[in-house]
C-alpha positions as CSV (number, residue, x, y, z in Angstrom):
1,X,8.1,24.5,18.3
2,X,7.6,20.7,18.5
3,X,10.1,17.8,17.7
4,X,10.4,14.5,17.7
5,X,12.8,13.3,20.5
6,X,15.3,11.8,18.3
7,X,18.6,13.6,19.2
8,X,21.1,10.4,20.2
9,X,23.9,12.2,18.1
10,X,25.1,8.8,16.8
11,X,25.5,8.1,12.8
12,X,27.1,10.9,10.0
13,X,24.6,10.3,6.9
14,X,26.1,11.2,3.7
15,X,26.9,15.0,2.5
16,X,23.9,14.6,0.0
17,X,21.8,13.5,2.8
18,X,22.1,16.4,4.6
19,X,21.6,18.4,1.6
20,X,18.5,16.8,0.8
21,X,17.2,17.1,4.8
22,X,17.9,21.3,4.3
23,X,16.3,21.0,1.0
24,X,13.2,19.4,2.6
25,X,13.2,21.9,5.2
26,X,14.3,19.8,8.1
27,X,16.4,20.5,11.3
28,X,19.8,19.3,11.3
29,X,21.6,19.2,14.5
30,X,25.7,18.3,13.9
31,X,28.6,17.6,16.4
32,X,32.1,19.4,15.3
33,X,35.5,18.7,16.6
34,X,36.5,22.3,16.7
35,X,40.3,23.5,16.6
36,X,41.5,27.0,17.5
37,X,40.2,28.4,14.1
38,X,37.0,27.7,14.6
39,X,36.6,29.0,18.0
40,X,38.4,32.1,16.6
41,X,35.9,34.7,16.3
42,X,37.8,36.4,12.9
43,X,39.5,34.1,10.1
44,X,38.4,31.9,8.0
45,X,34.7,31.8,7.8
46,X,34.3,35.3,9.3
47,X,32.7,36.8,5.7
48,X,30.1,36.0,3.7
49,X,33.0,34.9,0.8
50,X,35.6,33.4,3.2
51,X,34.8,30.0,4.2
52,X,36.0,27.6,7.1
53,X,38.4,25.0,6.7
54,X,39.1,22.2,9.4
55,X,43.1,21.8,9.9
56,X,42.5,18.5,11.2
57,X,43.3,18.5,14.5
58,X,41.4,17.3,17.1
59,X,40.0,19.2,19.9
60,X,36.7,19.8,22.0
61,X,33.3,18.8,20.8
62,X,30.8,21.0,20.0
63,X,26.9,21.2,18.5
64,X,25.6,23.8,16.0
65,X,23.1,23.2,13.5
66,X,23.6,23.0,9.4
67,X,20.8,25.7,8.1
68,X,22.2,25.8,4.4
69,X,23.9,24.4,1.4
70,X,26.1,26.1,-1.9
71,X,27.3,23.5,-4.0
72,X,29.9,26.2,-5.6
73,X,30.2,28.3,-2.4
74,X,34.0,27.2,-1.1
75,X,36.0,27.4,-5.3
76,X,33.4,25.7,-7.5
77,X,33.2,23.1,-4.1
78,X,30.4,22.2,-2.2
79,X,29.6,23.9,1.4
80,X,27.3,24.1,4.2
81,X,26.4,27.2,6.5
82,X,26.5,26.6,10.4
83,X,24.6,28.5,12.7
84,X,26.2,28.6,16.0
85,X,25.4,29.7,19.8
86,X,28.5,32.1,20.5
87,X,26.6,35.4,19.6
88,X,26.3,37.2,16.8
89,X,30.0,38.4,17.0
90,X,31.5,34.9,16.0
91,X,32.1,34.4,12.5
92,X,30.0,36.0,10.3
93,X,26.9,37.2,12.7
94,X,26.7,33.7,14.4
95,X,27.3,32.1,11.1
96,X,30.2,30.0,9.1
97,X,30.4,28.2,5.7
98,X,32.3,24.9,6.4
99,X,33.7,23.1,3.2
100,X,32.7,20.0,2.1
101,X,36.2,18.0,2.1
102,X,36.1,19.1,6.0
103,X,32.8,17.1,6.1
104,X,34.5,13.9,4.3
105,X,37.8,14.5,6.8
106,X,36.1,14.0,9.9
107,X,35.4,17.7,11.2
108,X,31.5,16.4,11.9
109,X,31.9,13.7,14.3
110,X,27.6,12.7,14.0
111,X,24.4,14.4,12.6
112,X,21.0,13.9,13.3
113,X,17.6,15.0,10.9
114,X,14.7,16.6,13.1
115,X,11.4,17.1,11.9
116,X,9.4,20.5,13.1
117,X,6.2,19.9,13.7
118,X,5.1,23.0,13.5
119,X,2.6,24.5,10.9
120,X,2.7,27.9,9.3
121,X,-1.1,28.9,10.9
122,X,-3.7,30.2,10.0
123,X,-4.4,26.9,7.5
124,X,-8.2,27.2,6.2
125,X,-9.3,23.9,4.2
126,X,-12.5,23.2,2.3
127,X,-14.3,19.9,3.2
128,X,-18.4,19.3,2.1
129,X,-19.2,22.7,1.0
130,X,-17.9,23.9,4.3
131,X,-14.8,26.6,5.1
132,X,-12.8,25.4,8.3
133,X,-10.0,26.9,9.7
134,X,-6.6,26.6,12.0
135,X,-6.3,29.6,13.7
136,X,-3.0,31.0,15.2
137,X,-4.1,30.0,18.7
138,X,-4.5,26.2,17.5
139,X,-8.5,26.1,17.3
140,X,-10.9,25.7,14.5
141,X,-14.0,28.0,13.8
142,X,-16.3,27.5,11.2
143,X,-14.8,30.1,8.4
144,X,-18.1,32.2,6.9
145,X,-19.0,35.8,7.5
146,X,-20.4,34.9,10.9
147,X,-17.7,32.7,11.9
148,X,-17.9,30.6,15.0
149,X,-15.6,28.5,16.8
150,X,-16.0,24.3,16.1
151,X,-13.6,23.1,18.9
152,X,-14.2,23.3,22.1
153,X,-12.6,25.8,24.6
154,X,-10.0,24.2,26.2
155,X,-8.8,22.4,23.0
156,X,-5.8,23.0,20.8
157,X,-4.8,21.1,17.2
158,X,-1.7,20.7,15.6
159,X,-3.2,19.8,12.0
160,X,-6.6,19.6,10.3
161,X,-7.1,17.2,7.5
162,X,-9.9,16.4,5.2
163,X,-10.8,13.3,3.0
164,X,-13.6,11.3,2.3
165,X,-15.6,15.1,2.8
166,X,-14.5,14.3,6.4
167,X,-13.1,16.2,8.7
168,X,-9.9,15.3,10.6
169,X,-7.8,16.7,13.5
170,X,-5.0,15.8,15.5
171,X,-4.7,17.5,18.8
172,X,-1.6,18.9,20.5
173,X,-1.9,16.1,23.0
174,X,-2.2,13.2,20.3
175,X,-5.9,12.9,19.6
176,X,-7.2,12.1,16.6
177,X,-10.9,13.5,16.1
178,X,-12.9,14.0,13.2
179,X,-16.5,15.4,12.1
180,X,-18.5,13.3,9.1
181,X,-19.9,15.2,6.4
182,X,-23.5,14.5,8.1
183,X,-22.5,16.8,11.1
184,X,-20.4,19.5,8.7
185,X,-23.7,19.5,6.1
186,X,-25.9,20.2,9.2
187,X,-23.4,23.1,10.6
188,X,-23.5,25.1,7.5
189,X,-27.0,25.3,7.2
190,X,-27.4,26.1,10.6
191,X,-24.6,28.3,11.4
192,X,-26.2,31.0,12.8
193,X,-27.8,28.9,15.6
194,X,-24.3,28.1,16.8
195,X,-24.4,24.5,16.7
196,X,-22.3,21.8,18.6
197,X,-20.2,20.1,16.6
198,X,-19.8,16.6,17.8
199,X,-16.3,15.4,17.5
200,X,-15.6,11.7,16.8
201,X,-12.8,10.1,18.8
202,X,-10.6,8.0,16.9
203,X,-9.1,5.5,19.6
204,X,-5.5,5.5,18.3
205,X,-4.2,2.1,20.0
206,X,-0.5,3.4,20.7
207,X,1.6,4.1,23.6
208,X,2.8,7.0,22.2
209,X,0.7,9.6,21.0
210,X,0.6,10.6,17.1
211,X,2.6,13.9,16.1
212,X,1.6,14.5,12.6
213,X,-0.8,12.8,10.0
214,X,-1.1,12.8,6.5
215,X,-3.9,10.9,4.0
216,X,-3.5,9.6,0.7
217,X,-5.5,9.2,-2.3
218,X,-6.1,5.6,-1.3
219,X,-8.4,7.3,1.1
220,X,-6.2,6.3,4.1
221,X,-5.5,8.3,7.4
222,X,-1.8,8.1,8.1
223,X,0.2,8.9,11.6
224,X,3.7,9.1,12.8
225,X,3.9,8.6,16.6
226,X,6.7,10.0,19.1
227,X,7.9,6.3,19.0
228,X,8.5,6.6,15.4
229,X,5.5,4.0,14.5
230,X,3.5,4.5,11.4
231,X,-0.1,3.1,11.3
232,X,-2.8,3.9,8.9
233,X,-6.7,4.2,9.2
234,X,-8.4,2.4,7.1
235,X,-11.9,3.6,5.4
236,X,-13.8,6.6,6.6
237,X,-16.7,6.1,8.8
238,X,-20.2,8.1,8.6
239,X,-22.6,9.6,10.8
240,X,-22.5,8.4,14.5
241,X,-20.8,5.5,13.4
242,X,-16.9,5.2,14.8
243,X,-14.4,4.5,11.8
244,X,-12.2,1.1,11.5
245,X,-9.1,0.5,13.8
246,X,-5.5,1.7,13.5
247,X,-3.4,-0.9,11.3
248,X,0.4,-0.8,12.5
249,X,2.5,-0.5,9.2
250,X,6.2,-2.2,8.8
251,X,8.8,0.4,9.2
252,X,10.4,1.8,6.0
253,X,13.8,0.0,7.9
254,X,16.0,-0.2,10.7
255,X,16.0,3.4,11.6
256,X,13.4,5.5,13.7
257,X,11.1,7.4,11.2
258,X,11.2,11.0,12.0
259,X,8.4,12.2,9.8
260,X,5.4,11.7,7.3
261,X,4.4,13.4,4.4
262,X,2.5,13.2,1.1
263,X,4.3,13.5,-2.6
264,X,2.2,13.5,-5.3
265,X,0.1,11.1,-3.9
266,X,2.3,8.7,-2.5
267,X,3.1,8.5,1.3
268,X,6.5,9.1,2.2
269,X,8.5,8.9,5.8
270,X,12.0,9.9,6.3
271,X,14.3,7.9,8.7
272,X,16.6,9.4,11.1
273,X,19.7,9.0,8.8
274,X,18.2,11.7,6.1
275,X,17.1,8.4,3.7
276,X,13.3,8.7,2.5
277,X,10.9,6.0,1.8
278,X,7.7,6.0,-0.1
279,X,5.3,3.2,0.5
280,X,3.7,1.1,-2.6
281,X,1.3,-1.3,-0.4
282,X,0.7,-1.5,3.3
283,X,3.9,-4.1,3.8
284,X,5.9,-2.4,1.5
285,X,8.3,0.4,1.5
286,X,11.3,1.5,-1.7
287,X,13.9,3.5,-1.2
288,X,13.8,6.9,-2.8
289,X,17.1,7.9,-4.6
290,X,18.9,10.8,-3.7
């Protein structure tokens, strides 16, 4: 699995922003100060009912990640579940509930939000009458009874969009490609001959490479780079001819963006602290309430 390199352990976002990271499916990586209970292997936190409490006192620093939430878990109180790396005989097979007052009292010293960049695969999507498909080995075939493979060989993808009947891909090493609907029209009716599908470079003018993309229904391509830079593409080109340049956006704030995603229409970026953004016009991004 893939991640963007944002792991300075250096800010605690708020209890609810870590709930809302889990609930989003994100990575969170925390830093404990751990006292004698915790390290205990039995006690508190040991059962699937029993549930950690931090005494307090201070003692040596520690990383585990926080894989869960129960807002009633610890008495009718909030809590979060802790996977750790001492084995499966620690705790409760690896695991812990920690209570949330232990949260407000200090027992995380920082957190940070990581976005996995992997895709569940195979993903097949529809684009000009056309069946493509992800496969599990990161290429794309042409999905019909006599399937064949689009990409070449030696390439691999981490996510296949399509707008605009257009086909777009982002490659493992930061590409961005994409086929018009000219060149998919021609490769269905002509399938069996095995065409060549011409890919379409789309020169993304970064020094970091893109990691994920997303496209709205303004008909924009959107991309997140390992910087934590968003630009967007603006209209879709056709035929042989290459599409528009890369625009660089303003960032939602401050903080490194950490991923990009689409809700209900609307393009949305979360910021290392757990915070989410959605943009309403290319120089402007609101903050989403939690």
């Amino acid at each position: 699995k893939q991640f963007l390199p944002q792991l300075e352990l250096n800010v605690l976002p708020s209890f609810k922003r870590i709930q809302r990271a889990i609930a989003d499916d994100h990575v969170v990586i925390a830093e404990v100060r751990y006292d004698d209970a915790f390290r205990s292997r039995d006690g508190l936190g040991a059962s699937e009912n029993s549930v950690y409490r931090w005494s307090g006192k201070s003692g040596n620093m520690h990383a585990v990640c926080i894989v869960g939430y129960d807002n009633r878990k610890a008495n009718g109180r909030p809590a979060l579940l802790l996977m750790n790396s001492w084995g499966s005989d620690w705790k409760n097979g690896g695991f812990c509930w920690v209570d949330a007052d232990s949260y407000d009292r200090g027992f995380f010293k920082s957190a940070v939000v990581l976005r996995d960049a992997a895709k569940p695969l195979p993903v097949t999507k529809s684009v000009a009458d056309v069946r493509v498909k992800l496969e599990r080995d990161r290429s794309i075939i042409f999905d019909a009874k006599n399937a064949f493979r689009l990409s070449p060989q030696s390439w691999r993808y981490a996510e296949i969009l399509t707008a605009d009947d257009c086909l777009f891909t982002l490659r493992d090493n930061g590409g961005v490609y994409f086929l018009p609907k000219e060149d998919l029209s021609q490769l269905r009716n002509a399938f069996n001959t095995r065409s060549t599908a011409n890919w379409i470079g789309i020169p993304y003018q970064a020094d970091s490479p893109a990691v994920t993309m997303t496209v709205a229904t303004d008909k924009f391509l959107y991309a997140l780079d390992t910087e934590g830079a968003i630009r967007a593409f603006g209209r879709f080109g056709s035929g042989s001819n290459p599409p528009q340049h890369w625009l660089p956006l303003k960032a939602p704030s401050d903080e490194v963006a950490i991923d990009l995603h689409l809700f209900e229409g609307k393009v949305r970026a979360m910021v290392k602290s757990g915070l989410i953004y959605e943009l309403q016009m290319p120089d402007k991004w609101i903050a989403i309430p939690l």
